[in-house]
N, C-alpha and C positions, 0 to 999 in steps of 0.2 A: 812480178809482184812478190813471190814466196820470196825468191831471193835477197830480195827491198826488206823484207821484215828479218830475215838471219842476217843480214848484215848488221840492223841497230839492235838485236837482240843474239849475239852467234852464243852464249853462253846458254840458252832456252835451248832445249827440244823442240823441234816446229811442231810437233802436238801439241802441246801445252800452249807454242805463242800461237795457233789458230783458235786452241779455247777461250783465250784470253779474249782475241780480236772478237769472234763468236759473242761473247757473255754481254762484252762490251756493248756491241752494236742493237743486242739483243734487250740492254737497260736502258740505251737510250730510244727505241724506236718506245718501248712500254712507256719513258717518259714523258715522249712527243705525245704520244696519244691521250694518257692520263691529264696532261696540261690542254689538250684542247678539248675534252669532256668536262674540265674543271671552270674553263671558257664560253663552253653550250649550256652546262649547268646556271650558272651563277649570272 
């Protein structure tokens, strides 16, 4: 898998492209939740 991500990204540090993948996964799971609270709400 790490390998998979340096290959479309070899010019990144594989730090930086785990924080990336990280930040990412970490905005979308806050916007899954946020939109089905917005859903139970409303």
């Amino acid at each position: 898998m790490r390998n998979c991500f340096q290959a479309l990204c070899p010019h990144k540090p594989s730090h930086l492209l785990w924080t990336e993948i990280f930040l990412y996964e970490y905005i979308y799971l806050n916007f899954q939740v946020v939109r089905k609270l917005h859903e139970v709400l409303s």
